[in-house]
Structures are given as C-alpha cells and as structure tokens.
C-alpha positions as a Markdown table, in Angstrom:
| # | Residue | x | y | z |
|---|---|---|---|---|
| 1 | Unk | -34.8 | 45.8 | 10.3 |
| 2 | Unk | -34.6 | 44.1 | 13.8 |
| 3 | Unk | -35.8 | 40.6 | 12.0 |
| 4 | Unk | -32.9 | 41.5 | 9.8 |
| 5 | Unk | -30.4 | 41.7 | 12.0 |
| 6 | Unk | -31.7 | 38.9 | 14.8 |
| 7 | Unk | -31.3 | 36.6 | 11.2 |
| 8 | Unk | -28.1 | 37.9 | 10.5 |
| 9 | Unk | -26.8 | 36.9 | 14.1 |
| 10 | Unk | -28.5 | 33.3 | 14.3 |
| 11 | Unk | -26.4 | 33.1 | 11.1 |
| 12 | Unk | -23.0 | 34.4 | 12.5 |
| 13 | Unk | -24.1 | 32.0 | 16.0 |
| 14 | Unk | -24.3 | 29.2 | 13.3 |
| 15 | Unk | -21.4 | 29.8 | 11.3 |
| 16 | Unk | -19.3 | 29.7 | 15.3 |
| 17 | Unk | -20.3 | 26.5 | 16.4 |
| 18 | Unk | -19.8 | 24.8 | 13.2 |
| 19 | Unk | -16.0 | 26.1 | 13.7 |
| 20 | Unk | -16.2 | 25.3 | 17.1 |
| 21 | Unk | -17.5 | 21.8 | 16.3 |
| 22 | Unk | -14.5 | 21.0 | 13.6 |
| 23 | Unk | -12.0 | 22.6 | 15.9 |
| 24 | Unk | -13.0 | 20.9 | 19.1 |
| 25 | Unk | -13.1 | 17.6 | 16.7 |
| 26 | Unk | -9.5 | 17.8 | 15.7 |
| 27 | Unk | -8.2 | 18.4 | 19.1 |
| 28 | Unk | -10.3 | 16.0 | 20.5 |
| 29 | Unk | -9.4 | 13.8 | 17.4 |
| 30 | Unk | -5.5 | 14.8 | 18.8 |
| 31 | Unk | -6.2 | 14.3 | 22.2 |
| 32 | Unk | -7.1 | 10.6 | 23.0 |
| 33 | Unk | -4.7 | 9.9 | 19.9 |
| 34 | Unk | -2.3 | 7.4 | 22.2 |
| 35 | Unk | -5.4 | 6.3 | 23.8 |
| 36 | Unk | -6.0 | 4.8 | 20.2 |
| 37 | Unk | -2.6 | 3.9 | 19.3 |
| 38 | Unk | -1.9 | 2.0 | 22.9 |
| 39 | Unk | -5.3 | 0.4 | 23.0 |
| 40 | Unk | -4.2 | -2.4 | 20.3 |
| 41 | Unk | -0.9 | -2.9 | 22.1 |
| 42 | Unk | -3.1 | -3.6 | 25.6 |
| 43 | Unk | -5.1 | -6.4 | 23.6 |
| 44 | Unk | -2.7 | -8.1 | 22.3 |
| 45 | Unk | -1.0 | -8.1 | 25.7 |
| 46 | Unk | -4.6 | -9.2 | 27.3 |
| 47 | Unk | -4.4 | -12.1 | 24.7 |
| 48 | Unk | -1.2 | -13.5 | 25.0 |
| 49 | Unk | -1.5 | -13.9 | 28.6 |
| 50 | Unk | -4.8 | -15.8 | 28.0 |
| 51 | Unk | -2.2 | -19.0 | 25.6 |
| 52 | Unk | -1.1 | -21.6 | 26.9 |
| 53 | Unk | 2.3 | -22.8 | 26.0 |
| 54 | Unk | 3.2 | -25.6 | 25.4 |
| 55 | Unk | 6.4 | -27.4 | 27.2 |
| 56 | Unk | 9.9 | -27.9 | 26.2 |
| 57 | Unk | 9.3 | -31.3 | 25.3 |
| 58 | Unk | 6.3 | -30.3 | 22.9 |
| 59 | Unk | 8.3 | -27.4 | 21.4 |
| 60 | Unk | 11.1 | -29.7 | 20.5 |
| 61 | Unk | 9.0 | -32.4 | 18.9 |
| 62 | Unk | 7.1 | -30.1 | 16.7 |
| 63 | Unk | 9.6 | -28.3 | 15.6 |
| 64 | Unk | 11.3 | -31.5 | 14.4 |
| 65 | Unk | 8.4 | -32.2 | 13.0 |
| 66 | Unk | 8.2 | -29.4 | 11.1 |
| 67 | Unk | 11.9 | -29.6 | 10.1 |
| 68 | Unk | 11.0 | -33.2 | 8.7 |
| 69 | Unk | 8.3 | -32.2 | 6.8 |
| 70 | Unk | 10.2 | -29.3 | 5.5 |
| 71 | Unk | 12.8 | -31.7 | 4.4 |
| 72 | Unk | 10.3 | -34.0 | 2.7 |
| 73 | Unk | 8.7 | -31.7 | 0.7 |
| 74 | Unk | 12.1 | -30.2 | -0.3 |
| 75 | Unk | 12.7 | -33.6 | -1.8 |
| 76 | Unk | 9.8 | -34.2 | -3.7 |
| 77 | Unk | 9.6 | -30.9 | -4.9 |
| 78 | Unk | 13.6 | -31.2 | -6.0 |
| 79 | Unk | 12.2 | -34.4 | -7.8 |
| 80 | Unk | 9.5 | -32.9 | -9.9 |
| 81 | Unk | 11.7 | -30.4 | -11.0 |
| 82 | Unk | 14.4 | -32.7 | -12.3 |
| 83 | Unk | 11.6 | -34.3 | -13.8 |
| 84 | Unk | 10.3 | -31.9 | -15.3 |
| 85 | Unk | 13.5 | -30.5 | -16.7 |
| 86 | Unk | 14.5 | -34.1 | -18.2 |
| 87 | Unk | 10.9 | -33.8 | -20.2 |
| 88 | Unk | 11.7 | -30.7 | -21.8 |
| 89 | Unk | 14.9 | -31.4 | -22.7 |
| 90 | Unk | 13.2 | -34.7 | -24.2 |
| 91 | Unk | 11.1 | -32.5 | -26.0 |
| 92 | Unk | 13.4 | -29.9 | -27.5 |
C-alpha cells in the first residue's frame, strides 16, 4: 500500500511542477514582454547613429537627380503608351 501511495504522490509532485512550469512560463513570457518590444527600437537607434549623412549639397544633387530620372522615365513610358494605343487602334 505504501508503494501505492509514494506512486500516487510522485504523480501529484509531477502533475505541480508541470503547472508550475507553464504558469511561471507565461508570466515570465509577460514579464520581459517590453524588454522584447523596446529591444528592436534600441537597434535601430544603435544603427542610425552608426550612418553617415551626407551634406546639403549631396542631398540636393541627388534628389535632383532623382526628380530627373523620374521625369525621364515618365516620358518614355507616356511614349510607349501612346504607341501602343495608336497600334491597337490600327488594328481594330
């Protein structure tokens, strides 16, 4: 009878710390929650301060740059769709 009951309470001593375990995992799951959330936010802050910038000057030219480019492509794409709508209309 004693084996009995010394298996019974290994069983019930079990069945507590897997509780315990899951419990103790969701608060400390809970617990270094903003840890987790903030710690992306740091890095990225770590990071930017490791860019260099580039001047006033720089910015300026390569956004033109960019604005030109823009431009030309907005052109040649334009012109391939009028083309392409003066061919189907030859077609049909």
């Amino acid at each position: 009878m004693s084996e009995v009951k010394k298996a019974a309470e290994k069983t019930e001593k079990a069945v507590k710390k897997s509780g315990d375990g899951k419990l103790s995992k969701i608060f400390n799951w809970i617990k270094t929650l903003p840890q987790r959330i903030a710690k992306p936010f740091k890095n990225m802050y770590y990071e930017l301060k490791k860019v260099t910038w580039p001047s006033k000057q720089k910015l300026i030219t390569y956004s033109i740059i960019v604005l030109l480019f823009m431009l030309f492509m907005g052109v040649v794409i334009g012109l391939l769709d009028m083309g392409a709508s003066a061919l189907i209309k030859l077609l049909m």
